[in-house]
C-alpha positions in Angstrom: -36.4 10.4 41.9 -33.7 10.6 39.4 -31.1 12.7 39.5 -30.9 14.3 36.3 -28.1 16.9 36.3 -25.7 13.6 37.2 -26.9 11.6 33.9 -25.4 11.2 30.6 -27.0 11.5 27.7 -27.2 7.1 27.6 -28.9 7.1 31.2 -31.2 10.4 29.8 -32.2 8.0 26.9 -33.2 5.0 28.9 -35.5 7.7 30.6 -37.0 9.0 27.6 -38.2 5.2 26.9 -40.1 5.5 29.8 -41.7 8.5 29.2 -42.7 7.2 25.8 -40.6 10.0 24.2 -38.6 9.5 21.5 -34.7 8.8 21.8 -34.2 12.5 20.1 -35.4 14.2 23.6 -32.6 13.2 25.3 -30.0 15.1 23.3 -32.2 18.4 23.6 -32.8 17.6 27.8 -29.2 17.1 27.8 -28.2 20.4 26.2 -31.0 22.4 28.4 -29.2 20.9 31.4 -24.9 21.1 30.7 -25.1 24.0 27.6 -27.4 25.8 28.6 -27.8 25.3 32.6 -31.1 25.3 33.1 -32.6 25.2 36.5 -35.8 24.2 36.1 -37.9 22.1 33.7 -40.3 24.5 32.9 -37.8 26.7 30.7 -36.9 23.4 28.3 -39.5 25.3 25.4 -38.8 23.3 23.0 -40.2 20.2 24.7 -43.6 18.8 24.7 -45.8 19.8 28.4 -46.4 16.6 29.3 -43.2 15.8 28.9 -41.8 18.7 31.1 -44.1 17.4 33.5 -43.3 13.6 33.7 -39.8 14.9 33.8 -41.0 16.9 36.8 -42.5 14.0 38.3 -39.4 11.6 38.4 -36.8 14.0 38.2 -34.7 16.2 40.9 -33.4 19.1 39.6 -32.6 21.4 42.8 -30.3 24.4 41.8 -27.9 25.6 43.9 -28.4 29.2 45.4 -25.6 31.2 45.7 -25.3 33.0 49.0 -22.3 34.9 48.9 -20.6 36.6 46.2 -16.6 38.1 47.1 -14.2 39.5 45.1 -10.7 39.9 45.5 -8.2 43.0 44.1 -6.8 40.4 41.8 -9.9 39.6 39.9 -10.6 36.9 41.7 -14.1 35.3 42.4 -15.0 33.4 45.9 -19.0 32.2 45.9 -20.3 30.2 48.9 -23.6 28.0 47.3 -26.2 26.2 49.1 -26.8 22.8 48.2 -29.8 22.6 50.9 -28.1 20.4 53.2 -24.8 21.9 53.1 -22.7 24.4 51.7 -19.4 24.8 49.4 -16.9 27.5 47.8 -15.9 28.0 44.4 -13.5 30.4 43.0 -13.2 32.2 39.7 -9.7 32.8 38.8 -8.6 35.3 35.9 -5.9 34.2 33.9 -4.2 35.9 30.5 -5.6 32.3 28.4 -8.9 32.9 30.2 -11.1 32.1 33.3 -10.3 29.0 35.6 -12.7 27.3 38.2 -11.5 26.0 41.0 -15.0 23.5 41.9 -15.4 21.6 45.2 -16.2 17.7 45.3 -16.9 17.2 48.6 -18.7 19.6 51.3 -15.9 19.3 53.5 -13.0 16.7 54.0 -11.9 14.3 56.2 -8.6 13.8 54.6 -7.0 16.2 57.3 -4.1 18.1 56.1 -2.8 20.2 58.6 -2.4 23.1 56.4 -6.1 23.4 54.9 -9.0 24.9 56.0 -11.4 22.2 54.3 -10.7 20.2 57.0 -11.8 21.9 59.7 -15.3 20.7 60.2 -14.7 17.4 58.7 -16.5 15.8 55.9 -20.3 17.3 55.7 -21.0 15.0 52.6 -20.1 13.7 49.4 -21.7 15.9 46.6 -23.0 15.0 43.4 -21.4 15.0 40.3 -24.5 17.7 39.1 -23.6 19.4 41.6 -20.1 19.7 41.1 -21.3 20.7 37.1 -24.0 22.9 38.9 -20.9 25.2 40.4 -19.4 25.8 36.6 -22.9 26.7 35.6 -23.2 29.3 37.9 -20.3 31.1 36.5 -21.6 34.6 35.5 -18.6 33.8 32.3 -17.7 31.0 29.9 -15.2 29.1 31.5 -12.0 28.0 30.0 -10.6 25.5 32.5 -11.1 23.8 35.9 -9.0 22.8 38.6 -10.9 20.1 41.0 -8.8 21.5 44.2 -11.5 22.9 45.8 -13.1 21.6 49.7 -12.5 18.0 49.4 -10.8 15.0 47.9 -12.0 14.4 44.4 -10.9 10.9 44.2 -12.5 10.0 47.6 -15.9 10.7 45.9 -14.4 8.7 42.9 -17.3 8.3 41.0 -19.0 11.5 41.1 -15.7 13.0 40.0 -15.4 11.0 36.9 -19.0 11.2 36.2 -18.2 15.1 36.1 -15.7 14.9 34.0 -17.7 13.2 32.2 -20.4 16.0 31.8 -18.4 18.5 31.8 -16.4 17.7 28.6 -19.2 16.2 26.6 -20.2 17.6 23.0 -23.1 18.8 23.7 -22.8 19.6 26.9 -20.4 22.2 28.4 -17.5 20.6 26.4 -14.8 21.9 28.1 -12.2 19.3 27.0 -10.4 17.1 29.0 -7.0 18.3 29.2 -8.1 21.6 30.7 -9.4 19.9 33.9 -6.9 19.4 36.4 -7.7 16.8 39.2 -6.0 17.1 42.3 -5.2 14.4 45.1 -3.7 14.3 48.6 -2.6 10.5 47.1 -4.8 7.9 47.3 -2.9 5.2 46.1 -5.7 2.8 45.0 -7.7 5.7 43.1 -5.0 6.9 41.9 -4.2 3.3 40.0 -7.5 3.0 39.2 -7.8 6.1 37.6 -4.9 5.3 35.6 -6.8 2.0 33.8 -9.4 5.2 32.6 -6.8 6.9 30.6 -8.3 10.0 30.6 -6.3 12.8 29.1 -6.9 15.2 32.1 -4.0 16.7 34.2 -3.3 14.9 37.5 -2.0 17.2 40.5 -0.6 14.9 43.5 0.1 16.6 46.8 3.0 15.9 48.0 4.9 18.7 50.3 8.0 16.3 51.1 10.7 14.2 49.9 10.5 11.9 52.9 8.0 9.9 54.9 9.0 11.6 57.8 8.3 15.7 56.5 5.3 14.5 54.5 3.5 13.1 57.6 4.0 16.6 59.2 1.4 18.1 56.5 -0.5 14.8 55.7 -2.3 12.2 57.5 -2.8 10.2 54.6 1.2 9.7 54.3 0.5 7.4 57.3 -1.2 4.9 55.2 0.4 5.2 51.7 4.4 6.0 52.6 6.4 7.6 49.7 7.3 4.3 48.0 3.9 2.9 47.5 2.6 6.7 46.1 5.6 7.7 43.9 5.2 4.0 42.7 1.8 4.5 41.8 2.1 8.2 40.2 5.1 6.4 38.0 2.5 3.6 37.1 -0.2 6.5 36.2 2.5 8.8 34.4 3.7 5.5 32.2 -0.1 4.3 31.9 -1.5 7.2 30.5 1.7 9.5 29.3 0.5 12.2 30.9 2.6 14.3 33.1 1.9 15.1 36.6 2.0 17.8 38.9 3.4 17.6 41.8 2.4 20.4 44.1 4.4 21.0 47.4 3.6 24.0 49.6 6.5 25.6 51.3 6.7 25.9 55.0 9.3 27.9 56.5 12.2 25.5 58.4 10.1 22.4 57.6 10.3 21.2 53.8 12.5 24.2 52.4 16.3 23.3 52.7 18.0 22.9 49.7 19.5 19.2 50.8 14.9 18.6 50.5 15.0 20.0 47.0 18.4 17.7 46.0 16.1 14.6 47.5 12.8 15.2 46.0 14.8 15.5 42.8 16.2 12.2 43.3 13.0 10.9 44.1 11.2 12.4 41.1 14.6 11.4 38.7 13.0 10.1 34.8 9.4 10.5 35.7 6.9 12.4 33.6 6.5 14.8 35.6 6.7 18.8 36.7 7.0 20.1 40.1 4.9 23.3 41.4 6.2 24.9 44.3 3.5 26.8 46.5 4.4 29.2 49.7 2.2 28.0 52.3 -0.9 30.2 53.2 -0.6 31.3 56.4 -4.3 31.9 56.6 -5.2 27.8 55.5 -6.1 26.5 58.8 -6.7 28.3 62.1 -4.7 26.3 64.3 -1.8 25.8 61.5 1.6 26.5 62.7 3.1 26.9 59.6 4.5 29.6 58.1 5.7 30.4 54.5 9.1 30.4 53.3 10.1 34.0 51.5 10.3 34.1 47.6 14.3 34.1 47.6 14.4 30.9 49.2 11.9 29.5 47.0 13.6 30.8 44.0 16.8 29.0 45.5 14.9 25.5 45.7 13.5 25.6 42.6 16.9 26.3 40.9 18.0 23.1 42.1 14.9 21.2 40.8 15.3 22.6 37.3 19.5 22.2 37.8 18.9 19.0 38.4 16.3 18.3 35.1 13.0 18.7 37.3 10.5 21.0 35.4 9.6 23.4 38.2 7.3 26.5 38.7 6.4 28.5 41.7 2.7 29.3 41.6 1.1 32.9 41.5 -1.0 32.6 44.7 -4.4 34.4 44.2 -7.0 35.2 46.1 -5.4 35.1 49.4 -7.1 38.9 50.7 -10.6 36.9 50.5 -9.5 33.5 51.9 -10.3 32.2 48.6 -6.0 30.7 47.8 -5.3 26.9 47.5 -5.9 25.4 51.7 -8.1 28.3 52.6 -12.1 27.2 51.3 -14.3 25.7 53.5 -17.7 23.8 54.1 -19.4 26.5 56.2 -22.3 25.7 59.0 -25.3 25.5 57.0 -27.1 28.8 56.5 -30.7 29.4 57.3 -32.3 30.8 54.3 
C-alpha cells in the first residue's frame, strides 16, 4: 500500500500511470490531500469513481483522530492525536504576525535530554512525513508558521522531516514557505552537515544549553558523542553553507549554566558566526524526575546583556503554554489510548 499523504506530486504522477489516469490527476489528488486535507478518498468530487476506488485499493490514507483538545489562558492550543499505534502532541501558538505550530516528528524520543518530557517513555516510533503534515491539517486555522520542536528529534527521522518540508511548502499544496519553518536539533552533527548540502532556506534551531562540554553533558546525552568542537564546527559549516542564521537555544537552569563568566564563554564560542542566541528559563514542569530549576528573569536579563555587549544577537523567549504542559520540554508520547 502506498502512502499517499507522504508523496509528492512526481511520486503521485508515477501512480496515476498506473492507474491509467492522465498525468493531470495528480495535481488535483495532490491539492485534495496538502490544500485541502482531505481524509478520505471519497470526498476528491472532482475525480472519476473508479479512480477514487483504485486509489482506495493501493493507497493508505488513515487520518489522525484527535483525542484531546486543551487550551491554555494564553491562547494557546495543546491536541493529543492518535496515529493508531501511537500517540503525539501538537500546539497552536498565537502570535501578533499569526498562528505557529509546534508539530512532532517522532512519537517519543530517545535522544534523552534531562530536561524534557519527550523522553520519558523513549522512542514509540518514527512517524511519517504525512503524518507530520496530517498534524498542520488538523488545525481548526490557517497557519502561518511551524516550529518542528515538538516530541522527538526531527533530524533523527531525517527523511520524513525533509519530505515534510517538502509538502508543506509546495505550490499547490499548503505552501507555507520555507523560511517560516523552523527545524530544531539537540545536534546531530552528521544531519546537521548533511542538511547543510540541501540548502534549504528554513531556520535551523540547535540546542545547545552550555558553553562547555562539561555543563552541556549535564542537559544532553548527545554532547557525549558530538563534544562542543565537532558541533559548533558543523553549525559554522551550515551557517557559511547556506547563509542562514541559526538559533541557538539554551534553557536556563538556576546555579548550572547561568553565571555571567558562561555568558562571556558562550560569546566567545559563538564570536563571527551567523548566528542569534535565544535564552529560555527552564520549565520546571519538563521532566518528572528533573532537578532543575529556572533561573529568575533579572538574571536572565543580566546574561543576555553580556551576549548582546559582546555583539551576540540575543532574545529571551516568551514561554507559552506552560499552565497546560504544552511549553518547549513538556509534550509527550502518551500510552496508547483505547478508542
Amino acid at each position: 500500500m502506498y502512502d499517499i499523504l507522504s508523496m509528492n506530486l512526481e511520486e503521485i504522477k508515477i501512480l496515476m500511470s498506473e492507474l491509467n489516469q492522465p498525468a493531470y490527476r495528480a495535481g488535483q489528488v495532490f491539492e485534495w490531500l496538502h490544500k485541502r486535507g482531505a481524509q478520505s478518498f471519497e470526498v476528491m468530487d472532482n475525480l472519476p469513481k473508479a479512480m477514487r476506488a483504485g486509489l482506495a485499493e493501493r493507497c493508505r490514507l488513515t487520518p489522525i483522530r484527535e483525542v484531546t483538545r486543551q487550551a491554555s489562558k494564553d491562547g494557546t492550543v495543546k491536541f493529543l492525536f492518535d496515529l493508531s499505534d501511537a500517540t503525539v502532541e501538537t500546539v497552536l501558538m498565537r502570535y501578533n504576525h499569526g498562528l505557529s505550530v509546534c508539530v512532532s516528528t517522532q512519537a517519543g524520543c530517545r535522544m534523552g535530554c534531562k530536561f524534557c518530557a519527550s523522553a520519558i517513555g523513549g522512542l514509540v516510533r518514527n512517524i511519517t512525513a504525512g503524518e507530520i503534515c496530517a498534524q498542520i491539517y488538523a488545525m481548526p486555522e490557517r497557519v502561518s508558521s511551524i516550529v518542528m520542536m515538538g516530541c522527538g528529534e526531527p533530524l533523527d527521522n531525517f527523511d520524513a522531516s525533509l519530505r515534510f518540508i517538502e509538502l508543506i511548502s509546495a505550490e499547490k499544496g499548503a505552501n507555507i514557505g520555507a523560511r517560516h519553518i523552523t527545524l530544531s536539533t539537540c545536534g546531530l552533527v552528521p544531519e546537521i552537515l548533511a542538511l547543510a548540502q540541501k540548502k534549504l532556506q528554513i531556520n535551523l534551531a540547535v540546542s545547545l544549553h552550555g558553553a562547555s562540554d562539561e555543563i552541556r553533558r549535564q542537559f544532553m546525552p548527545i554532547a557525549n558523542r558530538y563534544p562542543m568542537d565537532e558541533l559548533i564546527s558543523a553549525c559554522r559549516t551550515y551557517a557559511e553553507t547556506t547563509r542562514r542564521r541559526i538559533t541557538f537555544e539554551y534553557a536556563m537552569a538556576r546555579g548550572i549554566n547561568d553565571a555571567p563568566q558562561q555568558a562571556h564563554e558562550l560569546a566567545h564560542l559563538l564570536r563571527g558566526m551567523l548566528c542569534h542566541v535565544n535564552l529560555i528559563p527552564v520549565n520546571a514542569k519538563g521532566r518528572e524526575r528533573s532537578h532543575f530549576t529556572p533561573t529568575p528573569r533579572k538574571e536572565i536579563d543580566a546574561f543576555a546583556a553580556i551576549l548582546t555587549e559582546k555583539g551576540i544577537n540575543t532574545t529571551v523567549r516568551r514561554s507559552l503554554g506552560g499552565d497546560i504542559s504544552a511549553a518547549c520540554g513538556q509534550l509527550r508520547a502518551l500510552p496508547k489510548l483505547e478508542k
